[in-house]
TIFI-979860 format. One line per 3 residues: for each residue x, y, z of N, C-alpha, C. Coordinates in nm, 3 decimals. Layout:
# TIFI-979860
X,Y,Z,X,Y,Z,X,Y,Z ~ ... $
***
This chain:
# TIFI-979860
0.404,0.166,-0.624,0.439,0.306,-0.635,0.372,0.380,-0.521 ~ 0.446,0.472,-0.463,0.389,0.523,-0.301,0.313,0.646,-0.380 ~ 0.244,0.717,-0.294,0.180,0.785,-0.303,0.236,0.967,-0.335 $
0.351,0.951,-0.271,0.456,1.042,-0.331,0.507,1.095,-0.443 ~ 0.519,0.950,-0.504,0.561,0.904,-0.621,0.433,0.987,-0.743 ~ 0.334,0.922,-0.735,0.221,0.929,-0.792,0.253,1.108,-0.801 $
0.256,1.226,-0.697,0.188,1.328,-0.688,0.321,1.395,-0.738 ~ 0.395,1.385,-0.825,0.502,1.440,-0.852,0.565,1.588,-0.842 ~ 0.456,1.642,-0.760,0.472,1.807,-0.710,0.595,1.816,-0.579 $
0.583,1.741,-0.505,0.641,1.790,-0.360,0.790,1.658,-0.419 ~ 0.819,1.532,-0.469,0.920,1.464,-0.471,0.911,1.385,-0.404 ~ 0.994,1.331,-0.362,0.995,1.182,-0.287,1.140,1.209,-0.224 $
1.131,1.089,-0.115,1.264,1.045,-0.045,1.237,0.871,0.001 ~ 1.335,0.854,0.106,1.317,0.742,0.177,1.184,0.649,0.161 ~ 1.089,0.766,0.255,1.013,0.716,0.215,0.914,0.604,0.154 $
0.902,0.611,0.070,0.870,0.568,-0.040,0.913,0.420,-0.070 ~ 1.005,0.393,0.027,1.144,0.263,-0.008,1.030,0.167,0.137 ~ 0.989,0.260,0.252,0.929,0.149,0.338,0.749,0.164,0.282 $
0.740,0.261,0.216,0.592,0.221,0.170,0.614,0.098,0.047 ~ 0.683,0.085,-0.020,0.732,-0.083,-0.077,0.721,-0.206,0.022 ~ 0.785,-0.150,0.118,0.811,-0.249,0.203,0.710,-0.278,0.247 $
0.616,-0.222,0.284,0.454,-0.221,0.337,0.359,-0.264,0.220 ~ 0.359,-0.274,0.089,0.328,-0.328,-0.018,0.380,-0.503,-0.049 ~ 0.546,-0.515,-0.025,0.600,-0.629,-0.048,0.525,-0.709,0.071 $
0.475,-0.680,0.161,0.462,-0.766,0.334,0.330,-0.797,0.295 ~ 0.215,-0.723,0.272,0.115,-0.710,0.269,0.107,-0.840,0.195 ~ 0.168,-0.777,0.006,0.128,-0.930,-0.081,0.225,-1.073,-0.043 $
0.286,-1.069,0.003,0.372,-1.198,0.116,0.281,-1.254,0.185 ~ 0.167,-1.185,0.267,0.102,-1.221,0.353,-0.047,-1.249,0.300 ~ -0.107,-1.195,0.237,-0.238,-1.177,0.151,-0.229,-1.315,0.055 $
-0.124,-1.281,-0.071,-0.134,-1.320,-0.183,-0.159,-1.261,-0.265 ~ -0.143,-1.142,-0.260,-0.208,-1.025,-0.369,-0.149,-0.901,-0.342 ~ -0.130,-0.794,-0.428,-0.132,-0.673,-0.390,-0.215,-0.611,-0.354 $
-0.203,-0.530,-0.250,-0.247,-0.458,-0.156,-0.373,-0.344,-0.277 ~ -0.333,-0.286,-0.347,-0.370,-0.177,-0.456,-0.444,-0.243,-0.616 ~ -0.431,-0.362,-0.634,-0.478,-0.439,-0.730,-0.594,-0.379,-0.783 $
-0.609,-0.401,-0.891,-0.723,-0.344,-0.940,-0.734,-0.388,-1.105 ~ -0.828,-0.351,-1.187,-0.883,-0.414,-1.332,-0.843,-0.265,-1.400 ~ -0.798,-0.194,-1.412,-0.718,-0.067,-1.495,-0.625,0.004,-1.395 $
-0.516,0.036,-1.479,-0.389,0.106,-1.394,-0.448,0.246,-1.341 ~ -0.496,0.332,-1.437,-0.576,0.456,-1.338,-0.666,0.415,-1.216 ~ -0.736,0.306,-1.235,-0.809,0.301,-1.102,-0.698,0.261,-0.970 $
-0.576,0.159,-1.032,-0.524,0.147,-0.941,-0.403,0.214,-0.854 ~ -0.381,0.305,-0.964,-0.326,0.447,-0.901,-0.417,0.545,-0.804 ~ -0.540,0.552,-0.852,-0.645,0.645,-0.704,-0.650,0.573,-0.630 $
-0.664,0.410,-0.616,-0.632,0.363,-0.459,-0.551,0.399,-0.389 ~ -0.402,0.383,-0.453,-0.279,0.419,-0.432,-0.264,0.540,-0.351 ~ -0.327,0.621,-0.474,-0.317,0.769,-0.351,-0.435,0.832,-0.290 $
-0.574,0.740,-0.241,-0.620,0.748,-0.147,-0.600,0.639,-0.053 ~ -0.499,0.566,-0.041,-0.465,0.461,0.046,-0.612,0.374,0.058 ~ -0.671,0.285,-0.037,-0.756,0.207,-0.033,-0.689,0.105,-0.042 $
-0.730,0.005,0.029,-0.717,-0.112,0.058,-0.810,-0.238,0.162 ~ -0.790,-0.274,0.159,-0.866,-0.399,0.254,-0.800,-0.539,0.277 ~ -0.872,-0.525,0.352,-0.768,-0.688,0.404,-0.826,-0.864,0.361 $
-0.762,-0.909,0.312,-0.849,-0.979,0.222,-0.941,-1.071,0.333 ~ -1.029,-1.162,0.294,-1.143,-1.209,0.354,-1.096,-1.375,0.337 ~ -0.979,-1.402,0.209,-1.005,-1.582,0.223,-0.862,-1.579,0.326 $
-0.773,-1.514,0.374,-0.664,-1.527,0.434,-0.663,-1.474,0.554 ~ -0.624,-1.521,0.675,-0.641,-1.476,0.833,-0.501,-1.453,0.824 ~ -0.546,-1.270,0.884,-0.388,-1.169,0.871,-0.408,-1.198,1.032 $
-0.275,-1.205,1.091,-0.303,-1.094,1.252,-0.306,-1.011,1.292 ~ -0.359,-0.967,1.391,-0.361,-0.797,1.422,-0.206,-0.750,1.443 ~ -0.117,-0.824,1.437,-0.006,-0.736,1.460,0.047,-0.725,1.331 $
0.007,-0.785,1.246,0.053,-0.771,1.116,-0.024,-0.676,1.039 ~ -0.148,-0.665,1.104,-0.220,-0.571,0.998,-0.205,-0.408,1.101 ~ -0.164,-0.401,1.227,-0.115,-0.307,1.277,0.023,-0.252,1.188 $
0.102,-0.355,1.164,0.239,-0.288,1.084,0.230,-0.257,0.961 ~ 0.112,-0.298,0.877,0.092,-0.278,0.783,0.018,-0.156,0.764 ~ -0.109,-0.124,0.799,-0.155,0.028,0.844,-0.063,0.090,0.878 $
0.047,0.070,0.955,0.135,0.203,1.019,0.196,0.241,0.883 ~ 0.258,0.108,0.793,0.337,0.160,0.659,0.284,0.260,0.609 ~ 0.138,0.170,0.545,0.082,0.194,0.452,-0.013,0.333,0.477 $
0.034,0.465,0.483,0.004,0.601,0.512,0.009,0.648,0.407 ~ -0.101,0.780,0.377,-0.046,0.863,0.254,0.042,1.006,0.274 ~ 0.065,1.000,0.392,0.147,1.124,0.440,0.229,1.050,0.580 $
0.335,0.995,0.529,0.432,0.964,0.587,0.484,1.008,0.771 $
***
């Protein structure tokens, strides 16, 4: 769920469809979701403070974790 989504004041568009896409790549590449977490409220404030990290047992590349930062924005 993008960060859009979450703040249900301003709405959503497009958007929202490549911050998925930046979520789907991430756990493709990781093995995990990007936002994961041990309760859904905590893992909604990652969500919409864009927390994340790159995991430590899997070697991302920088061009992958460049496209992935570019997605993964909280203001589009």
């Amino acid at each position: 769920m993008a960060p859009e989504v979450l703040d249900s004041q301003f709405g959503h568009s497009y958007e929202v469809d490549v911050w998925s896409f930046g979520v789907i790549l991430y756990t493709m590449l990781a093995g995990k979701p990007p936002f994961e977490s041990d309760a859904v409220k905590k893992t909604y404030k990652r969500i919409g403070n864009c927390d994340y990290e790159w995991p430590t047992k899997v070697t991302l590349s920088e061009s992958a974790k460049d496209v992935i930062s570019k997605i993964l924005v909280k203001l589009p």
